[in-house]
C-alpha positions as CSV (number, residue, x, y, z in Angstrom):
1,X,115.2,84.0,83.2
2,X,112.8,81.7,84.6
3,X,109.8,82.7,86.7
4,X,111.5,82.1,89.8
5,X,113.9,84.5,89.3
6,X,111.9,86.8,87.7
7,X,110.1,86.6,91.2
8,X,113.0,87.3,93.1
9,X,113.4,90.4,90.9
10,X,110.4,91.8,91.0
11,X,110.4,91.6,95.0
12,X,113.6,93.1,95.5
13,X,112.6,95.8,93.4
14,X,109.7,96.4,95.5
15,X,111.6,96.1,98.9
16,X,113.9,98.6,97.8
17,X,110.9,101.0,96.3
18,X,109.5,100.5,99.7
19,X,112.8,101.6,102.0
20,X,113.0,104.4,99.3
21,X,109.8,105.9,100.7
22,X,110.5,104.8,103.9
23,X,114.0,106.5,104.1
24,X,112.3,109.7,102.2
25,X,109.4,109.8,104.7
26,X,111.8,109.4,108.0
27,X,113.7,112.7,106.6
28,X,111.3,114.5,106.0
29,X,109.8,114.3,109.6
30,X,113.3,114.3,111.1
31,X,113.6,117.4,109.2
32,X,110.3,118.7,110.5
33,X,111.4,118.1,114.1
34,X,114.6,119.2,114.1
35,X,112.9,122.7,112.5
36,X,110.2,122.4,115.6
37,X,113.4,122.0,117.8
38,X,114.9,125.0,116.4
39,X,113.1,127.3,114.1
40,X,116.4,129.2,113.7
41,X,118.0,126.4,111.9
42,X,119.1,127.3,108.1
43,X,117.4,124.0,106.7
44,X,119.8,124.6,103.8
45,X,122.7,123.4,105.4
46,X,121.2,121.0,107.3
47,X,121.7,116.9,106.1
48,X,119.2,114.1,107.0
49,X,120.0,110.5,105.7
50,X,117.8,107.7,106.8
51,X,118.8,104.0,105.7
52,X,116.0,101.5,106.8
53,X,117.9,99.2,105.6
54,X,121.1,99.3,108.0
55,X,119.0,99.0,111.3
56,X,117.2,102.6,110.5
57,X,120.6,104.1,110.6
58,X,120.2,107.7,110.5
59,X,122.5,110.5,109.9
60,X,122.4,114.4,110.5
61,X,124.9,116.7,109.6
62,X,125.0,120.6,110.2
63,X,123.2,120.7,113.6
64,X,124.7,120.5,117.0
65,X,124.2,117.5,119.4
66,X,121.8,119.4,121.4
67,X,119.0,119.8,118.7
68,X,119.7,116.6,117.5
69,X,118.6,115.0,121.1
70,X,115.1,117.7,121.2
71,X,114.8,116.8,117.6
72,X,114.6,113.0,118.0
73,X,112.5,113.4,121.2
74,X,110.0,115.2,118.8
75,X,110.2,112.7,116.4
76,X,110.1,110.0,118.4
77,X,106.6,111.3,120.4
78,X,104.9,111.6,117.0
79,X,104.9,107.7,116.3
């Protein structure tokens, strides 16, 4: 493998290390405001999926539409 390719590697290793976090830190505070939203909420059967890499696609599952509009307001006035 030449250096060039070995480049190429490496930085697609590093993109994908850095949407990792990225994804893991968008759920987290997703999370967060969709508990400030509801405190109710059983977190348990609640799903948060982030993907930076599709046009920050995200996806929740287990909440209704409802929270999920006062959740993203949160989130959205904490950037």
């Amino acid at each position: 493998m030449s250096n060039s390719e070995k480049e190429i590697e490496l930085a697609h290793e590093l993109t994908h290390n850095v949407n990792d976090a990225l994804n893991r830190r968008i759920e987290e505070r997703f999370r967060a405001a969709l508990f400030l939203a509801d405190p109710s909420l059983d977190m348990d059967t609640v799903t948060v999926v982030s993907n930076v890499e599709n046009d920050n696609e995200l996806t929740v599952d287990g909440v209704d539409d409802e929270i999920i509009d006062k959740a993203m307001a949160i989130f959205e006035s904490q950037q």
